[in-house]
PADOTI-631932 format. One record per residue (C-alpha): residue number from 1; x, y, z. Coordinates in Angstrom, 3 decimals, decimal comma. Each point is the difference from the previous one (the first is absolute). Example, Ala and Ser with C-alpha at 12.3 -4.5 7.8 and 13.67 -1.06 7.14 Angstrom:
BEGIN
n_east_north_up
1_12,300_-4,500_7,800
2_1,370_3,440_-0,660
***
This chain:
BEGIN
n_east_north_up
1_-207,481_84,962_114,646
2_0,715_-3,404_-1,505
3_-1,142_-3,525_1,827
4_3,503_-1,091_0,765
5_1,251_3,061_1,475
6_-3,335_-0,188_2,697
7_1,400_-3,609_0,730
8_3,310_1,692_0,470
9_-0,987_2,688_2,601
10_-1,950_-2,836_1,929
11_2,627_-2,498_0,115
12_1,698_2,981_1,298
13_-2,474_1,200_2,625
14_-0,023_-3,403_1,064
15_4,286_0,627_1,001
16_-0,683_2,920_1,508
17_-2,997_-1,448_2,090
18_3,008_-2,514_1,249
19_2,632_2,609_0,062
20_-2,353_1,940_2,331
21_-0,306_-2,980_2,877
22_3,977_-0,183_-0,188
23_0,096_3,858_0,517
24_-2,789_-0,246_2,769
25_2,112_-2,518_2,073
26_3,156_1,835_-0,628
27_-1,689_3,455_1,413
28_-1,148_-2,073_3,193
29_3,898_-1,121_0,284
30_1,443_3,400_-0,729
31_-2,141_1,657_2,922
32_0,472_-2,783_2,284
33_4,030_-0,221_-0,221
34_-0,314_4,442_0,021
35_-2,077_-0,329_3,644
36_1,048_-3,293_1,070
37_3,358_-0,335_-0,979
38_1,479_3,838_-0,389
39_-1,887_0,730_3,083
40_-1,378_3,381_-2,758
41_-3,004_1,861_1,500
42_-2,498_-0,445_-3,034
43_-3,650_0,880_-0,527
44_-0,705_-3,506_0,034
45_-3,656_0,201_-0,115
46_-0,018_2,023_-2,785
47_2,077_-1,887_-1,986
48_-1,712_-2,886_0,545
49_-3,304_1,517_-0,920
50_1,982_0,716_-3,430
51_1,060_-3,640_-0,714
52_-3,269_-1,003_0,738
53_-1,570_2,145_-2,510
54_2,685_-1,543_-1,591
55_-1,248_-3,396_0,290
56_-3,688_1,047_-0,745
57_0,894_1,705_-3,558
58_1,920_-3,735_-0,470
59_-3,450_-1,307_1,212
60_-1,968_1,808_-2,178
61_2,457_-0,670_-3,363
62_-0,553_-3,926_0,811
63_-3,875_0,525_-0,295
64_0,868_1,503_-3,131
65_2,145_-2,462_-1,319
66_-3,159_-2,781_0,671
67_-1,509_1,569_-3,000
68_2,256_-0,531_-2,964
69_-1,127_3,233_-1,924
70_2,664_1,459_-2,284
71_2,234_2,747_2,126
72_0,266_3,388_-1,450
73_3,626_2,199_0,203
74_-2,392_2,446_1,913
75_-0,733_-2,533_3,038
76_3,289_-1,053_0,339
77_1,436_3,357_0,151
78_-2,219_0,673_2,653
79_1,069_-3,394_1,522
80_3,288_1,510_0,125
81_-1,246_3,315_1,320
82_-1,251_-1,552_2,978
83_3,247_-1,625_0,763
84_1,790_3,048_-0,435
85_-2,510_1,675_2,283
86_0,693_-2,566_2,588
87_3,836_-0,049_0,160
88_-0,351_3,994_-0,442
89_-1,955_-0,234_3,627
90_2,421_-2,480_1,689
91_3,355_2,505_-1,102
92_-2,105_2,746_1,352
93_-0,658_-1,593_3,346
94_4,054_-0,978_0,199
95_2,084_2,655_-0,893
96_-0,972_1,150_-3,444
97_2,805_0,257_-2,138
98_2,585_-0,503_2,263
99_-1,260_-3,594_0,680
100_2,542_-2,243_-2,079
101_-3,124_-1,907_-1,313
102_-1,009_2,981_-1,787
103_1,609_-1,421_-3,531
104_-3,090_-2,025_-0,186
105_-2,021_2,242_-1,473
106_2,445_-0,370_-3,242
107_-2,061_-3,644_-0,766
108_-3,301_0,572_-0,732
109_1,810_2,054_-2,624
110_1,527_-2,844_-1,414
111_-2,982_-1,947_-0,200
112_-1,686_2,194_-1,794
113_2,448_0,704_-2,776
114_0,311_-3,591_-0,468
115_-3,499_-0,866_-0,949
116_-2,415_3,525_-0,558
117_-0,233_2,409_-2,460
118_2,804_2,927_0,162
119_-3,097_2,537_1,257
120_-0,168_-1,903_3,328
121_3,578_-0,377_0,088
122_0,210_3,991_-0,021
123_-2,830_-0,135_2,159
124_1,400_-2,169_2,542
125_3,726_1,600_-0,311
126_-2,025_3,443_1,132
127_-1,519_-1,902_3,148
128_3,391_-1,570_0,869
129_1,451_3,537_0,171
130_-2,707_1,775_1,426
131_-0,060_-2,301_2,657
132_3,937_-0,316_0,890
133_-0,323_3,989_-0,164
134_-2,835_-0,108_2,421
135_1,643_-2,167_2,384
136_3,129_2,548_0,477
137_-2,131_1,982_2,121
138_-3,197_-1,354_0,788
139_0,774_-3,092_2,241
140_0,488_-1,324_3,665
141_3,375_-0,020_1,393
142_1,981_-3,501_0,792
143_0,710_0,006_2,509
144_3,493_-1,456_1,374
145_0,637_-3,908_0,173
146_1,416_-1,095_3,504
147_4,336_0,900_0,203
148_0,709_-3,592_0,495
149_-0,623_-0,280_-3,557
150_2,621_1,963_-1,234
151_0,092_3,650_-1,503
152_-2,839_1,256_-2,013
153_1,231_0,133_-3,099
154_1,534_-3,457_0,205
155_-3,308_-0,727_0,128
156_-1,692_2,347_-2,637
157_2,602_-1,655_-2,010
158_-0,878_-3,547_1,035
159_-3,570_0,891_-1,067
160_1,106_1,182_-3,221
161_1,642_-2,979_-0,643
162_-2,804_-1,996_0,732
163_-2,316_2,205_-2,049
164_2,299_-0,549_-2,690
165_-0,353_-4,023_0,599
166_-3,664_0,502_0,152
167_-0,340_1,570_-3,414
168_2,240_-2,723_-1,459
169_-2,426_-2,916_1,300
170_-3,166_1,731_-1,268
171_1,450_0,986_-3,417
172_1,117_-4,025_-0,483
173_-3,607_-1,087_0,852
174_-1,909_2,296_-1,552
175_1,530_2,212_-2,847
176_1,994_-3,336_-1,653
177_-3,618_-1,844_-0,179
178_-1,238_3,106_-1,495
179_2,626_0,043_-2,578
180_-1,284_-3,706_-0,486
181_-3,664_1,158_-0,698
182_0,959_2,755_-2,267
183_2,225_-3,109_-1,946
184_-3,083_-2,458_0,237
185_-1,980_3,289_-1,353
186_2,026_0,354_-2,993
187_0,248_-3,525_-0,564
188_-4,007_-0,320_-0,291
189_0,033_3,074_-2,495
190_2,918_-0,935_-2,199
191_-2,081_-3,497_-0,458
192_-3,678_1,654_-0,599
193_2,385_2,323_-2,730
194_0,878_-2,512_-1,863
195_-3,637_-2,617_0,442
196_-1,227_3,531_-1,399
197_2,854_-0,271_-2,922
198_-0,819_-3,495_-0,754
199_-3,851_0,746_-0,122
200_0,362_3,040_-2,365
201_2,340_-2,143_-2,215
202_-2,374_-3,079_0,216
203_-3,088_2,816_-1,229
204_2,259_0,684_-2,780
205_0,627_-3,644_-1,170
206_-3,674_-0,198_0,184
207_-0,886_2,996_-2,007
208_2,589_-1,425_-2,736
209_-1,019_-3,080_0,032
210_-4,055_0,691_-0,279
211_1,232_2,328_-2,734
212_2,006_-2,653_-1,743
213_-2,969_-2,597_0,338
214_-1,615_2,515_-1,932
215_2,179_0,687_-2,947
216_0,742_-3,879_-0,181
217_-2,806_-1,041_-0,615
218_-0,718_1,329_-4,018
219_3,724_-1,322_-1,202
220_-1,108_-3,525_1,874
221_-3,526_-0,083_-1,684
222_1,582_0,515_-2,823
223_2,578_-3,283_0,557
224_-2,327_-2,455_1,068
225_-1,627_1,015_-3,525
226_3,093_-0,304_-2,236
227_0,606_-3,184_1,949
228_-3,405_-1,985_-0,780
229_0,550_1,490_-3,860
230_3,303_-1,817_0,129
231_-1,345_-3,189_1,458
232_-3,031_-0,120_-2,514
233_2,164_0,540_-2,768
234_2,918_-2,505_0,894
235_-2,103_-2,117_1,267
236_1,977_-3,289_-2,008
237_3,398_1,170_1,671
238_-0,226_-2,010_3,705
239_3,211_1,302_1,048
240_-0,683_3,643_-0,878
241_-3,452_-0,559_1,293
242_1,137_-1,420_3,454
243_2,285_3,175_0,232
244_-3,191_2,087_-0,317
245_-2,041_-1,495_2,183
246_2,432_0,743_2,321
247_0,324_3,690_-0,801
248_-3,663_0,219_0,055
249_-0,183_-1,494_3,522
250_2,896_2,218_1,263
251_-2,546_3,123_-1,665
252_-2,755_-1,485_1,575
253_1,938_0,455_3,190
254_1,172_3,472_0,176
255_-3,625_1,087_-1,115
256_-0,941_-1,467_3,227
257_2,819_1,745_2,043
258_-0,955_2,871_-1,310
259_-3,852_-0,434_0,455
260_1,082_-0,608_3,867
261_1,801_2,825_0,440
262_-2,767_2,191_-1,582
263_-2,965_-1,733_1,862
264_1,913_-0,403_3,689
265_0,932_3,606_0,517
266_-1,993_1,270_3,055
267_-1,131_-3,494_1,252
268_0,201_-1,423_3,028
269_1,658_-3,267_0,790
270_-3,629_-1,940_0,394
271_-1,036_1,573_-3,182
272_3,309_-0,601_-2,166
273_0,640_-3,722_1,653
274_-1,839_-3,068_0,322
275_0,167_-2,850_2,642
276_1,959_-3,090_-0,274
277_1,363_-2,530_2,326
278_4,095_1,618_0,529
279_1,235_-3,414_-2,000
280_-2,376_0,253_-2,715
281_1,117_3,609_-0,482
282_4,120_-1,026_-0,004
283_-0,566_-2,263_-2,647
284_-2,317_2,059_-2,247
285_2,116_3,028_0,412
286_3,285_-1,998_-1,108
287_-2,133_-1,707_-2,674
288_-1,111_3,648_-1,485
289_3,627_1,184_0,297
290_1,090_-3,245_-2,079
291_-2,628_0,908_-2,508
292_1,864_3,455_-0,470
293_3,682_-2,028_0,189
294_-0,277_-3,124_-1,703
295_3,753_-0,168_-0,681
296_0,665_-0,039_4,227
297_-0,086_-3,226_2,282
298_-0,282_0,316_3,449
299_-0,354_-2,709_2,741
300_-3,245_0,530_2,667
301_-0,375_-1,253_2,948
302_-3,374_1,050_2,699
303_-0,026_-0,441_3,778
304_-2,469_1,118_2,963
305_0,212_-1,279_3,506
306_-3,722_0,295_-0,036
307_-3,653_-0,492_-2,839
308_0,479_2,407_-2,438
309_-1,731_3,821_0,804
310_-2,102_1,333_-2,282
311_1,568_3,462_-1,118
312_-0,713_3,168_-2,570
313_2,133_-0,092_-2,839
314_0,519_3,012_-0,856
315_1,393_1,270_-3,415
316_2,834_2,034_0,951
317_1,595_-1,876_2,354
318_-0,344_-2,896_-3,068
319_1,835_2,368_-1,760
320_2,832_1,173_2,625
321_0,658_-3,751_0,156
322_0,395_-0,886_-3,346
323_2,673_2,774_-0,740
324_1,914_-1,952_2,878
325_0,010_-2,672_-2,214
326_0,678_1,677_-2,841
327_3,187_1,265_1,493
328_1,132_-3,112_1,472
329_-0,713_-1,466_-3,428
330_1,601_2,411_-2,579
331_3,657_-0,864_2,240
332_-0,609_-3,498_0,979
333_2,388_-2,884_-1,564
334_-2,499_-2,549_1,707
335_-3,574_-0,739_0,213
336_-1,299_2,308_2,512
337_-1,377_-1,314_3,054
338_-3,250_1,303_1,708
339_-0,552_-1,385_3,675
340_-2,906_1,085_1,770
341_-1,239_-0,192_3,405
342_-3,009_1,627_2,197
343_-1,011_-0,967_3,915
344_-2,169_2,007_2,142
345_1,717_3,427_-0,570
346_1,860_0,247_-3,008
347_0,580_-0,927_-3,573
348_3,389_-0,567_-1,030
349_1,350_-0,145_-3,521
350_3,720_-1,019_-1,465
351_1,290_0,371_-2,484
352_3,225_-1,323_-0,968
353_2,136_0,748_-3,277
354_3,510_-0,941_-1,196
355_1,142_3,108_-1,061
356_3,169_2,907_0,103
357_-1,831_1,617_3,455
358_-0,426_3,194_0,750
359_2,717_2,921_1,106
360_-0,977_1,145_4,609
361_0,128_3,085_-1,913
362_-2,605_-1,137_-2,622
363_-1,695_-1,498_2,499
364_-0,112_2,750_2,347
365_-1,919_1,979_-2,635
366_-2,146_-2,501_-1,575
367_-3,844_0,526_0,902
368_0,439_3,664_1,394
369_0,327_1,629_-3,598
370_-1,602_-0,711_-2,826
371_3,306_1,083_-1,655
372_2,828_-2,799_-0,172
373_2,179_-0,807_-2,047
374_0,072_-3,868_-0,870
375_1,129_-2,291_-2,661
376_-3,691_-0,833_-0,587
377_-1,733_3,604_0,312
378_-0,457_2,940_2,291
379_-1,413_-1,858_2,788
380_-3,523_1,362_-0,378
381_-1,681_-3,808_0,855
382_1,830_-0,111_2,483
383_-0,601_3,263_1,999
384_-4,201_-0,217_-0,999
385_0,869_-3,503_1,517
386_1,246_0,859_3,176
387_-2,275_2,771_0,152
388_-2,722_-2,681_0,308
389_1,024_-2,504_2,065
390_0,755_2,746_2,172
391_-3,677_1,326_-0,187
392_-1,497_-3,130_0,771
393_2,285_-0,152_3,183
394_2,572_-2,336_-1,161
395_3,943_0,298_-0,378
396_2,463_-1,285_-3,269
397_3,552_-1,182_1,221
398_3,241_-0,803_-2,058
399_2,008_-2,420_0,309
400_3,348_-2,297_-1,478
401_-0,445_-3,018_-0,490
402_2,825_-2,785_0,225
403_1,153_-0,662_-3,043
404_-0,994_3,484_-1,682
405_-3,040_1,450_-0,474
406_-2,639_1,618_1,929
407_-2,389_-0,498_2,851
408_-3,461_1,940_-0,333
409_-2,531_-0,585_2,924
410_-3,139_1,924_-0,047
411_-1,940_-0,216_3,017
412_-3,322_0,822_0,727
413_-2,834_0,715_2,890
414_-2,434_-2,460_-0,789
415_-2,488_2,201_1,925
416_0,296_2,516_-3,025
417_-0,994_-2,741_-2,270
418_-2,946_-1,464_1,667
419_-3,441_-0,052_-1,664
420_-1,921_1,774_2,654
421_-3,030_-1,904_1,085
***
């Protein structure tokens, strides 16, 4: 049985334990208004004994609940047993059957088939009618309530009607907050289906992209080569030579993308990172992704509200934030501006473009599939972006700007990014 379905039952158990002291007191007030009030001659003392074996079953659950171990469908079917066991004893000591209260029996039923297997259901549908059969003929007579009350079966049907009210109440409190559970329940497995999703497509990326690292690297050897031929042999021609030395450099750079994504596969943060003060890192991280986009401007600005931490810079998350930037730069009309910030807790990147926007729809979808379709691409950056920040405990938000354009924040734990002493 999975974790969240034990958390289930015991968020459950704990109802019942609470549903149990409100059925406790209402047994006490049912005999006293039956002896007190109807004037009926009851086996108080027996009953009595009943609710308080009644009270030491609660007892005994409470213990249980001190110890927070996971609840299987077996123990609480048996929980439910013993209630059924108790009311069974109290109809038997006031009439059986014929005692208007008898209908009770019908909710430990209900309980069951909201939140257990269909065997105990079955199970506990057997019990339910074994014990209303029992009760037609094994049971103590009521006796009569004093005249003054009326005729008897004014009053069977008065107690029918309250019966009725009864099973209402308890049905409210406790099957609608089951319903809830079973919600919260499906909730918490819908979102560990698709974290599962994301992870197998994020394996996949990786696979392809270790695979493409691979492959790359002969046809980029081979480049690099041509290139310094070409610069050796026009070596008179500045402007020609200028324009290689920038192809070379842009070569030099993908060979060391690729040698990254080759060499970090399997390596922890500590191992793939080094440590810089969180400043130093902002501006050597936008200085890199300049390198790679000399054509872009942007605007920076850095801010802490306390001495700069030292952190672990780690490669991917490098990455994940420079295909922010990339985005915000292939649709921007205007430099792009980069404001950072860090205090005690978080990191906090913007980044601000003056571009078309993005669709809610588009937006909905952006970061949860590697599959989108833009203007500039599929959104793959994007979703091994998200995927992360998201890892290293942070979030990515969207918003319009005034003006046009879009809002990116990225904000970060800086407990994640620590250096560990």
């Amino acid at each position: 049985m999975d974790a969240t379905l034990d958390k289930t039952l015991l968020f459950n158990l704990r109802r019942l334990f609470v549903l149990r002291n409100i059925a406790i007191g209402g047994e006490l007030a049912v005999i006293a208004i039956a002896v007190w009030v109807l004037e009926m001659a009851l086996p108080v003392a027996a009953l009595l004994a009943v609710v308080g074996l009644h009270g030491v079953v609660n007892l005994l659950t409470w213990g249980r609940l001190r110890f927070a171990r996971a609840v299987e469908p077996f123990e609480f079917f048996v929980q439910i047993m013993l209630d059924v066991g108790v009311l069974f004893a109290l109809l038997a000591l006031s009439g059986g059957s014929t005692n208007p209260l008898v209908s009770l029996l019908l909710l430990p039923l209900v309980v069951v088939a909201a939140i257990l297997p269909r065997r105990y259901v079955w199970a506990m549908a057997g019990v339910t009618v074994l014990a209303y059969s029992v009760l037609m003929f094994v049971y103590k007579h009521m006796p009569h309530a004093h005249s003054r009350f009326g005729h008897e079966f004014d009053l069977h049907v008065t107690g029918m009607w309250f019966s009725f009210l009864l099973s209402v109440g308890l049905i409210i409190f406790f099957v609608t907050k089951l319903a809830q559970s079973l919600r919260e329940r499906d909730l918490h497995l819908a979102q560990a289906r698709e974290q599962a999703l994301r992870d197998e497509q994020l394996v996949t990326l990786g696979t392809l992209a270790a695979g493409a690292a691979h492959e790359l690297g002969t046809p980029l050897s081979t480049m690099s080569v041509l290139v310094k031929e070409l610069q050796h042999e026009h070596a008179d021609d500045k402007e020609l030579a200028g324009s290689l030395s920038l192809l070379g450099d842009q070569l030099a750079r993908c060979k060391q993308t690729l040698s990254a994504i080759s060499v970090s596969a399997g390596q922890s943060k500590a191992e793939g990172g080094y440590r810089t003060a969180v400043g130093m890192y902002l501006e050597q991280l936008v200085q890199q992704w300049q390198a790679a986009r000399p054509g872009v401007s942007c605007v920076c600005d850095w801010q802490g509200d306390m001495a700069q931490p030292e952190i672990v810079a780690d490669h991917s998350l490098t990455q994940a934030i420079s295909n922010i930037l990339n985005n915000a730069a292939d649709v921007s009309r205007e430099p792009v501006e980069i404001l950072g910030r860090w205090d005690a807790q978080h990191v906090t990147l913007e980044v601000l473009d003056r571009g078309d926007g993005v669709s809610p729809e588009m937006r909905a979808r952006l970061g949860k599939t590697p599959v989108v379709s833009t203007k500039q691409g599929q959104g793959v950056g994007l979703f091994l972006a998200y995927s992360v920040i998201k890892r290293l405990g942070g979030r990515v938000a969207l918003e319009d700007r005034d003006g046009g354009g879009m809002r990116t924040l990225i904000e970060l734990p800086l407990a994640k990014l620590l250096v560990q002493a």
